[in-house]
C-alpha positions in Angstrom: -19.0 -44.0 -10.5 -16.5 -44.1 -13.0 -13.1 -43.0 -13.2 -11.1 -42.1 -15.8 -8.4 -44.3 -17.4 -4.9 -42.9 -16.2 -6.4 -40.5 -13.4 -6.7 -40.9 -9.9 -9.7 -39.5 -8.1 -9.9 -38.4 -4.5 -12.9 -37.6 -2.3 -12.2 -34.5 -0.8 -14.4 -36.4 2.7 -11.8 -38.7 2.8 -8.8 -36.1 3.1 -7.5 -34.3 6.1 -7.1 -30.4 5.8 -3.2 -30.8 5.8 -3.8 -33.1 2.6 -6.5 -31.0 0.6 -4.3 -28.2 1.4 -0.9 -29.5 -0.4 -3.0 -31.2 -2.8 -4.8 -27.5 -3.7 -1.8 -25.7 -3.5 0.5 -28.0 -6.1 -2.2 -27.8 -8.4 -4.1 -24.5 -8.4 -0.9 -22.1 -9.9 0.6 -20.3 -10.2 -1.3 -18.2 -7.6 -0.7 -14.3 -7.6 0.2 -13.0 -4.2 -1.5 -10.6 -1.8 1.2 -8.5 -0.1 -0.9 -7.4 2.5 0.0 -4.5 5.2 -2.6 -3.5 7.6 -2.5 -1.4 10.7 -3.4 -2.1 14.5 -5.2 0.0 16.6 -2.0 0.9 18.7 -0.3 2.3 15.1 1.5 -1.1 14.8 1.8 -1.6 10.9 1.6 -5.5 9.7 2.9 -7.1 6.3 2.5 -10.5 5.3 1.8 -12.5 1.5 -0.9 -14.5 1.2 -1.4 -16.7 -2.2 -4.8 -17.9 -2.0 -5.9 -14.5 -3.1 -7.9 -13.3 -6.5 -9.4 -10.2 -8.1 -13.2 -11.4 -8.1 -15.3 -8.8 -9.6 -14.7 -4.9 -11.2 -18.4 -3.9 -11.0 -18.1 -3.2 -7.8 -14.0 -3.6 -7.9 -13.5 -6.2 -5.4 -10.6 -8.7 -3.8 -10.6 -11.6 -2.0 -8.0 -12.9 0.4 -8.5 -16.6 2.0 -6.4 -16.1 6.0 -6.3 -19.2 7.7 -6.6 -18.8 11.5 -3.6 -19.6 14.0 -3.3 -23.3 15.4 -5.4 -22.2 18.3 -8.5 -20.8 16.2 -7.4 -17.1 17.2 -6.8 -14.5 14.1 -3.6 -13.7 12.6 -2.6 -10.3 12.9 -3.8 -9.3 9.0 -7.8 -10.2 9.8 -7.7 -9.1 13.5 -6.2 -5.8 12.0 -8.9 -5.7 9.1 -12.0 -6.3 11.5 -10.3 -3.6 14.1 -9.6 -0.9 11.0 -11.7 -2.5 8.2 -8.8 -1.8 5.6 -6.3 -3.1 4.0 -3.5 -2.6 1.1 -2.8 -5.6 -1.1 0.4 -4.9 -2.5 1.3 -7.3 -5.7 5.3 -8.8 -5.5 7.4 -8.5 -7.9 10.8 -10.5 -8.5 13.1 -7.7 -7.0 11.2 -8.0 -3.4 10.8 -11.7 -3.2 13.6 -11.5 -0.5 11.8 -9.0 1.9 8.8 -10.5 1.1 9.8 -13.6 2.2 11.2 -11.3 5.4 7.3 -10.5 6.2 6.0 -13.9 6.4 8.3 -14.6 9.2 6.3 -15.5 12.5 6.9 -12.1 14.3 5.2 -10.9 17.5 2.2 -8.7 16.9 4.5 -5.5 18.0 7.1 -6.1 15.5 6.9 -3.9 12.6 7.2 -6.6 9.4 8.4 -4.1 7.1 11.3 -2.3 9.0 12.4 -6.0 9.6 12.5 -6.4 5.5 14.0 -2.6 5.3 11.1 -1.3 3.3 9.6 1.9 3.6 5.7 2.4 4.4 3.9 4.9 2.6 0.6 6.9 4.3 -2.7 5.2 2.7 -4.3 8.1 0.7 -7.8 6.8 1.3 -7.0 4.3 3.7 -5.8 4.3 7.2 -3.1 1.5 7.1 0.0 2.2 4.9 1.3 0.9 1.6 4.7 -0.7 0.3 7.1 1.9 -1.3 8.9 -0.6 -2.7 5.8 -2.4 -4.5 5.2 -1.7 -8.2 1.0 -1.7 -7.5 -0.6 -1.3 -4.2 -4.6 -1.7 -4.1 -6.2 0.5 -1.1 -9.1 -1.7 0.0 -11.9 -1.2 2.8 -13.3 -4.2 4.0 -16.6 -5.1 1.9 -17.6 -8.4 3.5 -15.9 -11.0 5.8 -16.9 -14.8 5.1 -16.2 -17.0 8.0 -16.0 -20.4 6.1 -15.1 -22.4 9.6 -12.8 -21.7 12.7 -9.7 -22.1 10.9 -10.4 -19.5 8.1 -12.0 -16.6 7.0 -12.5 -15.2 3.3 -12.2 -11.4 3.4 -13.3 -8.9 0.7 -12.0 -5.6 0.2 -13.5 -3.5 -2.3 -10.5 -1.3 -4.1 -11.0 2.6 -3.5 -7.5 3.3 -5.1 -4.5 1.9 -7.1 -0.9 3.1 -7.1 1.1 1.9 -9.9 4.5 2.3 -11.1 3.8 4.6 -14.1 6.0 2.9 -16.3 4.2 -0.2 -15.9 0.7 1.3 -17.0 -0.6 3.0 -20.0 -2.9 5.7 -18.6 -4.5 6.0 -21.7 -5.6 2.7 -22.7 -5.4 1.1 -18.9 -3.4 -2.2 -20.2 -0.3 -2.9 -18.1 3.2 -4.0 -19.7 3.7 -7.6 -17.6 7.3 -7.5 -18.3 8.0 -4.1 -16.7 5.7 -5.6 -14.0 7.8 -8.8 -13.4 5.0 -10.4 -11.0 5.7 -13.5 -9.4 3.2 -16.3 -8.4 3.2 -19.0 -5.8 3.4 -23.0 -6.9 3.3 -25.7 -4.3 5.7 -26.5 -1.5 8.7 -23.3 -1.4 8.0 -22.7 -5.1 7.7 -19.4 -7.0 7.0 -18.6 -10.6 7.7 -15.5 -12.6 5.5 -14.4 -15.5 7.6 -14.1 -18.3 6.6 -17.4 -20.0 3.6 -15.3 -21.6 1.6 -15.6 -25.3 -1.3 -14.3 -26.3 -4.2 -16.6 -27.8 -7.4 -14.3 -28.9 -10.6 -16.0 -28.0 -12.2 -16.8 -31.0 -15.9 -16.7 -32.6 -18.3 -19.2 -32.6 -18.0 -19.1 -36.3 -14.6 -19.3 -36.3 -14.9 -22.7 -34.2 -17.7 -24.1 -36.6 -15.3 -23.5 -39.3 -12.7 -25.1 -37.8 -14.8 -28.3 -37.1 -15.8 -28.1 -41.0 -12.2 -27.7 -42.5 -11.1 -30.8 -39.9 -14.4 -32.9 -41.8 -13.4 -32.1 -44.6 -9.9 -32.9 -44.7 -11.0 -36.1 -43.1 -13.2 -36.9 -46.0 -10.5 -36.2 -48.4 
């Protein structure tokens, strides 16, 4: 086994969790983050971000969200809530709620209500039992598709997305694209760190022609 000049490889068998975690984390961003609220049985509603979250497929629309366990192998309040309810809103964070965002991923007691903590306002789910952020420029009403327990520290839930709210200046209704600057998403880098989304270009995909005759031109002016 070779290894690459000016690389260093590591075995992934040879790392404690606490090591492939900062490892994955300061080098898989910027991650987008799931603002999740959920409900309890009791009517308790729960917010907190997650970052190891994705959009994984739009035929059927799903999303995953990676929760890792508390120390003691019992679930967090999000995926107890989602097996109890089996729903969930993913609301997406923008720069101007980073602060109370921040607020819900405090380590409250289950009966403490995350977002009148972070003085935001919950919204009724419209197809959904568990409530959605005002304050958030897109919420995603999810049910609970499928829940992947991957060991005892963690569990990969999907949601599959039965209804979107977003800010209607953000989103062209006609042709679906969304403007990222009216947006402002943020994402989550290693350690403490954020990132916004405003260092954006766009770079079409090309053709498989196009490459070919890119690799022909670069020949050519080589042979000349």
């Amino acid at each position: 086994m070779s290894t690459q000049t000016g690389y260093r490889a590591f075995d992934f068998a040879d790392l404690s969790a606490r090591e492939a975690y900062k490892m994955m984390i300061g080098t898989i961003v910027p991650r987008p983050i799931a603002w999740v609220t959920t409900i309890s049985t009791d009517g308790v509603v729960n917010a907190a971000p997650y970052s190891f979250f994705n959009c994984l497929s739009a035929d059927p629309p799903i999303l995953a969200l990676g929760v890792e366990n508390k120390p003691d192998r019992s679930f967090k309040d999000t995926a107890y809530n989602i097996r109890m309810t089996n729903c969930f809103t993913v609301n997406i964070v923008d720069r101007a709620n980073v602060a109370a965002m921040s607020v819900t991923a405090a380590d409250f007691a289950p009966e403490v209500d995350e977002l009148e903590m972070a003085g935001l306002t919950a919204v009724p789910g419209d197809r959904v039992a568990c409530p959605r952020i005002a304050e958030a420029p897109v919420a995603f009403e999810c049910e609970r598709y499928l829940g992947i327990a991957i060991s005892s520290a963690r569990e990969i839930i999907l949601g599959r997305i039965v209804r979107a709210h977003i800010r209607e200046d953000i989103i062209d209704p006609r042709t679906f694209y969304s403007d990222h600057e009216k947006l402002d998403a943020l994402g989550r880098m290693g350690g403490n760190g954020y990132a916004g989304t405003f260092d954006y270009f766009d770079l079409p995909t090309p053709s498989a022609e196009e490459v070919f005759n890119a690799i022909e031109d670069q020949i050519r002016i080589g042979k000349s």
